[in-house]
LUMDREN-975401 format. One line per field, with one value per residue (C-alpha): residue number from 1; x, y, z; residue in one letter. Coordinates in pm, whole numbers. Example, Ala and Ser with C-alpha at 12.3 -4.5 7.8 and 13.67 -1.06 7.14 Angstrom:
n = c(1_2) $
c1 = c(1230_1367) $
c2 = c(-450_-106) $
c3 = c(780_714) $
res = c(a_s) $
//
This chain:
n = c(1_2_3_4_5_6_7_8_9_10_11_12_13_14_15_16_17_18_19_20_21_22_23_24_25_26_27_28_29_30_31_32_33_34_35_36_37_38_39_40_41_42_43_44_45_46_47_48_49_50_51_52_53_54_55_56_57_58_59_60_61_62_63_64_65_66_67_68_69_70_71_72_73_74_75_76_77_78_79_80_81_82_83_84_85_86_87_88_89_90_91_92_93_94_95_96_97_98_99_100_101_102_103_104_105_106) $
c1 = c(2517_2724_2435_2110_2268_2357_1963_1882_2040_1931_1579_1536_1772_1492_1195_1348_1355_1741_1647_1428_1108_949_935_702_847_719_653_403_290_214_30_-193_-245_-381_-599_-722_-786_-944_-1168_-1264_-1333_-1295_-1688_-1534_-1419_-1079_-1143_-1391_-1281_-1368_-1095_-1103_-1059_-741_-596_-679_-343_-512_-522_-283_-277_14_-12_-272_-84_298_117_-57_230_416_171_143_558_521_739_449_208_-148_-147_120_-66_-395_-262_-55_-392_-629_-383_-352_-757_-877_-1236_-1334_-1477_-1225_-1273_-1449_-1196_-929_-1074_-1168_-808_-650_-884_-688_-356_-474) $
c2 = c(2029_1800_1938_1801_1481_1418_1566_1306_1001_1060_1077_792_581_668_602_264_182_211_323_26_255_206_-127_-357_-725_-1024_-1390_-1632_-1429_-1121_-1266_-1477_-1141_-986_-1274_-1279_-878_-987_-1199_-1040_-676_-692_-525_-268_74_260_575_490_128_-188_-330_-601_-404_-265_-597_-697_-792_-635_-310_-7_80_-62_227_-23_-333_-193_9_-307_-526_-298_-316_-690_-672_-477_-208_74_78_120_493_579_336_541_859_743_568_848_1100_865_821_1129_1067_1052_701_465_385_57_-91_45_-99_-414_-437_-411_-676_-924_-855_-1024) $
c3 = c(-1409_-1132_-892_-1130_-1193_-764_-725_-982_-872_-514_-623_-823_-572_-303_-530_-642_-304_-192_138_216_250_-104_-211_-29_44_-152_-95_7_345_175_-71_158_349_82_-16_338_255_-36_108_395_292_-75_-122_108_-62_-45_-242_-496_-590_-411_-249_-482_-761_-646_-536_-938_-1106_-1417_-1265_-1286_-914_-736_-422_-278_-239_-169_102_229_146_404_700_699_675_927_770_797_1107_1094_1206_880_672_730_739_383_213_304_155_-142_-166_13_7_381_314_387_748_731_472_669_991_816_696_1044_1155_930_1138_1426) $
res = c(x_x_x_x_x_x_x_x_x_x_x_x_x_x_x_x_x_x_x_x_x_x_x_x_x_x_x_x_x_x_x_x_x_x_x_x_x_x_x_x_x_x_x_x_x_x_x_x_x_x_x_x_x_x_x_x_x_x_x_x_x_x_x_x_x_x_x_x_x_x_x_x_x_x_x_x_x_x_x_x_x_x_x_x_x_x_x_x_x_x_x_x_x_x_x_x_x_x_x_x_x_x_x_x_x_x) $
//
């Protein structure tokens, strides 16, 4: 029993972001980053959604902006950030968001 409960806590200590790997920072500069992504390659498609559509606050995926919260933080690069959105959204589609979206951290 000691064993699930260590298992347990160590998972949701990771997925709540304990280890600084989850949780994507907030404030003022990664909003206006994704507002710039917004902007600039919103028509663009991840998956099958419009980039806009998955930067809607009305919407129930989050992967999209922690992911992209955490390349403009600088806490993911662009190689892990593809590699982690195509896995996400597996389509083989995504390379002109995903290029579009790297323009905007120049």
């Amino acid at each position: 029993m000691k064993r699930i409960f260590f298992s347990t806590a160590i998972a949701w200590f990771t997925l709540s972001g304990c280890n600084g790997g989850l949780i994507a920072p907030e404030g003022p500069a990664r909003n206006a980053f994704l507002d710039q992504v917004a902007t600039h390659c919103g028509k663009l498609s991840i998956g099958n959604q419009p980039i806009n559509y998955l930067l809607d606050v009305n919407g129930n995926d989050v992967y999209f902006v922690d992911e992209t919260s955490k390349l403009a933080a600088g806490r993911v690069n662009q190689a892990t950030y593809a590699d982690d959105i195509n896995a996400f959204y597996p389509t083989g589609t995504n390379q002109a968001a995903l290029d579009c979206i790297f323009a905007q951290l120049d």
